[in-house]
C-alpha positions, -999 to 999 in steps of 0.1 A, spaced: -910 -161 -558 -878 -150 -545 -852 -179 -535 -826 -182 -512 -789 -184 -524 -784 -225 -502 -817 -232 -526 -805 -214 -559 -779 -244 -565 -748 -226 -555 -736 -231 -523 -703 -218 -527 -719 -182 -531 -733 -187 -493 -697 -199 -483 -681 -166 -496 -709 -147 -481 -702 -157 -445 -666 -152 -451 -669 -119 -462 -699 -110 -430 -674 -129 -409 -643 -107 -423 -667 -74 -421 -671 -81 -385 -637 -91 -374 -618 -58 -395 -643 -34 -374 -636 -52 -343 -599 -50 -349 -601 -12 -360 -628 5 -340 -613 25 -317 -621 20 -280 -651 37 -261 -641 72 -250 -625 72 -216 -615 31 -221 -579 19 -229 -579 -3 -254 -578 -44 -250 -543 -61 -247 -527 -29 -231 -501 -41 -201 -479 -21 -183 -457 -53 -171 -478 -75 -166 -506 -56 -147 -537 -55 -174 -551 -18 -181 -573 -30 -211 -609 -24 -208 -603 1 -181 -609 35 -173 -584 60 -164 -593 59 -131 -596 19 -126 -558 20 -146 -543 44 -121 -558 24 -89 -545 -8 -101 -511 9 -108 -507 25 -81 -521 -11 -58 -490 -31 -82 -464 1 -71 -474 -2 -33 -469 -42 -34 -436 -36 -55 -422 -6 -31 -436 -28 1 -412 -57 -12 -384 -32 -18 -355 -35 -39 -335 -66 -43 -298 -67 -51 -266 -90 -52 -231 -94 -55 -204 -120 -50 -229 -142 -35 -245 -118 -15 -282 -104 -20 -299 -81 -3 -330 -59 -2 -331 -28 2 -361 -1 13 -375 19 -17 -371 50 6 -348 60 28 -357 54 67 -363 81 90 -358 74 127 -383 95 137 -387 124 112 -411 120 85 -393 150 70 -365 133 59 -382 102 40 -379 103 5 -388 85 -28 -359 61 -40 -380 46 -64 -415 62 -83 -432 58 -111 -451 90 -126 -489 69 -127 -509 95 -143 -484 95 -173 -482 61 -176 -521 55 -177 -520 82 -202 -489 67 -224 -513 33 -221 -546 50 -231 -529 68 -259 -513 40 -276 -542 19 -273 -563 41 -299 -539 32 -324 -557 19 -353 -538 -13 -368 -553 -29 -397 -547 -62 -407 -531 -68 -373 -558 -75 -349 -556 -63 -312 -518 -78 -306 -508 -73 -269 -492 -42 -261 -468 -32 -234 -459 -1 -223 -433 11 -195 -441 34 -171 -421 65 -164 -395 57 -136 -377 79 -116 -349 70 -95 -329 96 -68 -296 82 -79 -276 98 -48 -297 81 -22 -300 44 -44 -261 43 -43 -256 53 -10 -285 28 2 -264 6 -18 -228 9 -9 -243 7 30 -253 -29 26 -224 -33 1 -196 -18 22 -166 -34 4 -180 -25 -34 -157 0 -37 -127 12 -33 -106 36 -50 -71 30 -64 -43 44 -44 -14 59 -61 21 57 -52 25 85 -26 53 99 -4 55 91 31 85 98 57 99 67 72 94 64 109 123 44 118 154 67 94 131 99 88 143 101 50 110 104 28 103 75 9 72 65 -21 48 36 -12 38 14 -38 3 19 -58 -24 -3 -53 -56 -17 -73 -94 -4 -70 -128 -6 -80 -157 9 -84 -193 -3 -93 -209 2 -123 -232 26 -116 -249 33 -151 -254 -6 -154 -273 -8 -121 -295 23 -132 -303 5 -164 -313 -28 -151 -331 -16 -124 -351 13 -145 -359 -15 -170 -371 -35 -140 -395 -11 -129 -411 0 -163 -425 -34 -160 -433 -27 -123 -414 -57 -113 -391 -61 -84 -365 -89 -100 -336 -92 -85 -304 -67 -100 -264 -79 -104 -244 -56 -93 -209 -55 -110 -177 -37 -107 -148 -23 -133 -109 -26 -118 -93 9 -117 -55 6 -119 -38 36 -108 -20 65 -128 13 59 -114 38 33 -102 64 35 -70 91 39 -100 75 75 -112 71 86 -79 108 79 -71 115 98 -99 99 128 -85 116 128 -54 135 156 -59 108 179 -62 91 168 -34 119 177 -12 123 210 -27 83 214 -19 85 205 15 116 227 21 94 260 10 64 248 32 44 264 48 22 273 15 0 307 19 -36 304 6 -59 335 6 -90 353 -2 -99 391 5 -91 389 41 -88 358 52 -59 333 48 -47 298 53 -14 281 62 -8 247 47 19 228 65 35 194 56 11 175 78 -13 192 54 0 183 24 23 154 22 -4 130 27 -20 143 -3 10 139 -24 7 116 -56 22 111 -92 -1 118 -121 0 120 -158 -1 159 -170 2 168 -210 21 132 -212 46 137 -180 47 128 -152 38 157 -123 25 158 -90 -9 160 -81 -32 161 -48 -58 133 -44 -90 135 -35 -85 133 8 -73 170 3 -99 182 -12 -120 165 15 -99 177 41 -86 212 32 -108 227 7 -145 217 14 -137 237 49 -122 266 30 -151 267 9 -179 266 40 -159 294 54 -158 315 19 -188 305 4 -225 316 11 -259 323 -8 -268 355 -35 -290 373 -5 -317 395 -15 -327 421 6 -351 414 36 -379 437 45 -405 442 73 -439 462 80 -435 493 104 -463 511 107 -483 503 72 -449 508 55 -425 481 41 -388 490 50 -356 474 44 -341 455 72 -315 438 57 -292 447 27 -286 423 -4 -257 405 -4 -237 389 -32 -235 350 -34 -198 335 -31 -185 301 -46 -155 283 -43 -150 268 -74 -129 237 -60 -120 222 -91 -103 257 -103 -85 260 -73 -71 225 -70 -54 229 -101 -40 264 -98 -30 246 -68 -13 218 -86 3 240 -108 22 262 -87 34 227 -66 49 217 -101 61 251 -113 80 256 -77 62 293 -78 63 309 -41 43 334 -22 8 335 -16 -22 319 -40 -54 335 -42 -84 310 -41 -104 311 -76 -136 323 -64 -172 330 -85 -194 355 -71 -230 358 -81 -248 395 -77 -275 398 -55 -309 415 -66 -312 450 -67 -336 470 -45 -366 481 -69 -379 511 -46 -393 509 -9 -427 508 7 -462 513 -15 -444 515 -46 -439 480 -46 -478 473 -42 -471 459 -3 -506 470 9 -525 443 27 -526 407 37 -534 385 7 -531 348 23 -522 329 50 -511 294 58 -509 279 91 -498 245 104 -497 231 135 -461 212 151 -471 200 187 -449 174 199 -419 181 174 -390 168 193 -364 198 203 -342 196 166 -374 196 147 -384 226 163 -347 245 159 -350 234 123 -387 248 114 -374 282 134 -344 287 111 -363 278 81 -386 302 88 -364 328 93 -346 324 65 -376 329 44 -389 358 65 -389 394 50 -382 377 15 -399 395 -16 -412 382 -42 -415 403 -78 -445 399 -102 -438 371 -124 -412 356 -106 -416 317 -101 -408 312 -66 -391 279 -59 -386 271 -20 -355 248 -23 -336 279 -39 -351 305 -13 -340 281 18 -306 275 2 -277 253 16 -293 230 45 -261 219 66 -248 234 100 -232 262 78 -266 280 83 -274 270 117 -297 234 113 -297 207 135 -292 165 123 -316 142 130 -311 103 126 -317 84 94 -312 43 86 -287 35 58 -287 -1 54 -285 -15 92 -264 17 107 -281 50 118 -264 84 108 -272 119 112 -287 138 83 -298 170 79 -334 180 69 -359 174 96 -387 196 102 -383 215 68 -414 203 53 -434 220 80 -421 251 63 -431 237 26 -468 228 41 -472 258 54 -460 278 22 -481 257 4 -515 270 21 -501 303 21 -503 302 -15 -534 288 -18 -550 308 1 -533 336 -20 -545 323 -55 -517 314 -64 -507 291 -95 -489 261 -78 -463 252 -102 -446 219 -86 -461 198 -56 -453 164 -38 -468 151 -8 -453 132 17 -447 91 12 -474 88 41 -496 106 64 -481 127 88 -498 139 122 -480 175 118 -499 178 83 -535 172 89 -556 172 70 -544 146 45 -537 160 11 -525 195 20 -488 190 28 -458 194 8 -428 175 10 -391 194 0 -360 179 -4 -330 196 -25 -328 195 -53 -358 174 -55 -385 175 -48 -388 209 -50 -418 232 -38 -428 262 -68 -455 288 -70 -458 320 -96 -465 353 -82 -492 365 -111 -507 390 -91 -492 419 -108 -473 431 -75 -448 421 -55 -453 394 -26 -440 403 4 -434 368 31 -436 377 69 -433 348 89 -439 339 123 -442 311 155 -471 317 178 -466 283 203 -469 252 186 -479 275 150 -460 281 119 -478 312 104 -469 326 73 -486 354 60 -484 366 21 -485 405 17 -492 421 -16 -525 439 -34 -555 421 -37 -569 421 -76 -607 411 -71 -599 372 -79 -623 347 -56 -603 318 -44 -620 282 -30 -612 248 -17 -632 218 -7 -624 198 21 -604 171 12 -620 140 5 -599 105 23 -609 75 7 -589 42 2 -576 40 37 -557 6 37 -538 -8 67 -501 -14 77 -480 -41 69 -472 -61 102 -437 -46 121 -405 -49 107 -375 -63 125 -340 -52 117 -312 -65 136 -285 -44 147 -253 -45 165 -252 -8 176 -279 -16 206 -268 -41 233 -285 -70 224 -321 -78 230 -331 -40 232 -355 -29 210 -361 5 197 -388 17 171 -377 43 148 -409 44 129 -448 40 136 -475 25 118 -493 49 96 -525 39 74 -521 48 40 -549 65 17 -559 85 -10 -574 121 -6 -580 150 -36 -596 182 -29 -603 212 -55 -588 245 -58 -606 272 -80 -596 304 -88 -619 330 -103 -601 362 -117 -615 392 -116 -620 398 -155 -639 364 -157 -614 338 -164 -618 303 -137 -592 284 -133 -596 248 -113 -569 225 -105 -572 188 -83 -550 178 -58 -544 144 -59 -521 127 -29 -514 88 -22 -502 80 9 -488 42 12 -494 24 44 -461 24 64 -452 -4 88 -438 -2 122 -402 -4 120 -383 -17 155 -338 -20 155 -334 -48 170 -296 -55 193 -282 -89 185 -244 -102 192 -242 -103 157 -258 -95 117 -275 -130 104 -255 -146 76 -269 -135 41 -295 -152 20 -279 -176 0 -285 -163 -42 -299 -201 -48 -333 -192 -33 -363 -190 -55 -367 -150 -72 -388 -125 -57 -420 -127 -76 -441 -105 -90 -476 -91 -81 -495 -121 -100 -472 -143 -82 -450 -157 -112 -412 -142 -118 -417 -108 -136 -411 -113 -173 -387 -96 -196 -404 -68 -212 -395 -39 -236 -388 -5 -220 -408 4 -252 -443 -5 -268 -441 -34 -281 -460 -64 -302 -452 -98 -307 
């Protein structure tokens, strides 16, 4: 009769035999990977928990913690002062214009988080793992969101500089004076290190003095040369045909003593760069323009001839400039110019495979105010008549080119910080929508895509707009037809129409409807007091919009048999009503002794690596 090992007489031996079940147990526990499709326990990103969940579940909470952190905005001080800033910049009334401060790339993130939970760590357990998630931050618009709330941040260092005296007329050097400037890579860091963990805490801005080059006592020294300057203007500037007089009201002002191979020399500060050659270069400079074609009578002809780009290169000239002030040379100076070639013309009509109508996109703009609809005609004449060769990734921002009144847009209004300036832009992404369902109807390969922040009436239905703005975000599509795409655009009443010409190839292209789920409502309407409206008036610049989720399917079936199927995904965030507000004057600013913006779990964000880490 067999006996049990608590009867045999040795207990111990049942002891070491739990133990080693109990061991047994915990080690697969702590090794076995997760179930397929499951991130792993322990796995944060912040403090927002992704363990046990699935890819899907991970990227709704992320995105519901990036919605409450972008809601909250972006919170900043200095010298006593905080303030919060929007995580996008404010359109008065164009959605156009609204773009991204602030994102974070979720589908990467949930996939950083999934992968580094199947790490298999023996001996270790399941320790707590935090990962960051991949930020992105539109430096340009953060600094000058920034510097509007902050107007007395910076401000550069003068240099001694040459003036003549009003009351005896001789020319005289003023003294130099201190600057700063904000530290611009610190602000980055702290706030990118902020958001991997999806937390809004507060950033401290800081600034670095800038002393200037020179003293009064150099420029004194250089008096001399100045006169002898001012005695040969006016100066002669020139390219090809054109020319430019530069007089001493012209260049006096822009006068100052700098440091050159280790002497002292005269230089021009940045004001004439501002004021002489950014002009000069709008007047020299213009786009590499390829040639344009139309259809005429089943046959593609050219209508308009390539023409090579033209760049001032600014920096070059300033210091040719500089040089010639310092080197007394006379006569005139030719601008230093780059010139790119345009494209050359490949052939004309069906020997470029311009046969028949391969797609078309259509949106509707009904109740575009009058700028919007200048804006969507000149964008879409700009891209009218432009080919496309096989192969050749087409990328809109490059195709549009410079967006300013140089080529005939119109401003709109945007909010920086409580003031409301003009800004180009508006109505362009009723040209990158419509492009957008051009190529898909065409079968194309869409190569880069954004939607919109929020839902916009002009680009129903949900989930099949595309936002532009230079140099990002960008729209891109490849032209793998095996023929060149010919664009013909046009404006039928309230329709933007763009049609794709080319030679069908037998591939079958479909798209469900887009499905709209998650529709969440507005925050309530924000107030923001201003001192440019007589006080008491209200106006709205922005309405509420619900936000949502929507995906639909593209699949493309080629001709020889391959299927290719991509999914759309877009979140739209819900977007408040935002009202100006006239007062006599701004509020005083929060006082920095007020308890720290919290997190989405309520409690200050914690410090976290901006890698995985364990404790």
């Amino acid at each position: 009769m067999s006996r049990s090992i608590f009867a045999s007489g040795r207990p111990w031996l049942a002891v070491v035999a739990l133990g080693l079940a109990a061991f047994f147990v915990w080690g697969w526990w702590a090794t076995a990977p997760p179930a397929e499709g499951y991130i792993a326990d322990n796995v944060f990103v912040g403090d927002t928990v992704l363990g046990g969940l699935t890819v899907a579940e991970a990227e709704q909470a992320l995105q519901k913690r990036l919605d409450e952190l972008k809601s909250g905005g972006l919170a900043f001080t200095y010298d006593g002062q905080s303030v919060v800033i929007n995580s996008t910049t404010d359109p008065t009334d164009d959605p156009d214009v609204v773009r991204e401060i602030v994102d974070v790339d979720i589908s990467a993130t949930v996939q950083r988080a999934y992968a580094v939970g199947r790490v298999w760590r023996l001996g270790l357990g399941r320790p707590r793992m935090v990962v960051p998630a991949f930020v992105t931050i539109r430096e340009k618009d953060l600094f000058e969101a920034i510097l509007a709330n902050f107007p007395d941040l910076e401000r550069p260092a003068i240099e001694s500089a040459f003036v003549v005296d009003q009351e005896t007329k001789e020319l005289i050097v003023i003294p130099e004076s201190v600057g700063q400037r904000l530290n611009r890579s610190d602000a980055i860091g702290e706030l990118k290190r902020s958001l991997e963990r999806l937390s809004n805490t507060e950033v401290a801005l800081s600034v670095t003095i800038e002393n200037p080059q020179s003293t009064q006592e150099e420029g004194r020294a250089l008096l001399p040369q100045v006169k002898e300057i001012l005695a040969k203007l006016p100066f002669e500037i020139k390219y090809e045909d054109q020319n430019w007089q530069l007089n001493q009201a012209e260049v006096l002002p822009h006068l100052i003593v700098v440091k050159k191979d280790n002497l002292w020399a005269l230089g021009l500060r940045q004001g004439f760069v501002d004021a002489i050659l950014e002009p000069i270069s709008k007047e020299v400079s213009r786009s590499v323009s390829a040639a344009r074609f139309k259809m005429e009578n089943g046959k593609v002809t050219v209508w308009q001839p390539p023409q090579d780009g033209r760049e001032l290169e600014i920096e070059s000239t300033l210091l040719r400039l500089e040089d010639r002030l310092n080197n007394g040379a006379s006569g005139p100076m030719e601008l230093v110019v780059k010139v790119e070639p345009a494209p050359s013309i490949d052939g004309e009509g069906r020997d470029l495979g311009i046969r028949e109508i391969i797609g078309v996109g259509k949106s509707n703009f009904k109740g575009s105010p009058k700028n919007r609809r200048h804006n969507i005609k000149v964008g879409a004449d700009t891209l009218n008549g432009i080919l496309i060769a096989p192969n050749e990734e087409f990328s809109l921002v490059k195709a549009l080119g410079p967006i300013d009144a140089s080529t005939g847009y119109l401003q709109e209004l945007v909010i920086k910080g409580n003031r409301t300036i003009p800004e180009f832009g508006g109505g362009l992404c009723q040209i990158g929508t419509t492009i957008f369902r051009a190529a898909l109807a065409s079968g194309l390969p869409i190569l880069e895509r954004q939607n919109h922040s929020y839902r916009v009436r002009y680009y129903e239905p949900a989930g099949t707009d595309a936002t532009i703005y230079g140099p990002k975000p960008d729209f891109r599509f490849l032209n793998d037809t095996g023929y060149s795409i010919l664009i013909q655009t046009k404006i039928k009443g309230d329709d933007l129409i763009f049609e794709f010409w080319g030679t069908k190839d037998g591939r079958q292209i479909s798209q469900t409807t887009p499905r709209i789920y998650n529709i969440t409502k507005p925050p309530s309407k924000k107030i923001i007091p201003t001192t440019e409206l007589p006080e008491g008036e209200e106006k709205c610049t922005e309405r509420a919009h619900d936000g949502a989720d929507t995906e639909f399917t593209y699949t493309v079936i080629y001709s020889d048999g391959p299927k290719k199927e991509k999914i759309f995904k877009s979140h739209y965030r819900p977007w408040q009503e935002v009202c100006l507000l006239g007062v006599k004057e701004l509020p005083p600013a929060p006082s920095t002794d007020e308890t720290p913006l919290e997190n989405g779990n309520g409690t200050p964000g914690a410090d976290s690596p901006a890698a995985v880490t364990t404790p």
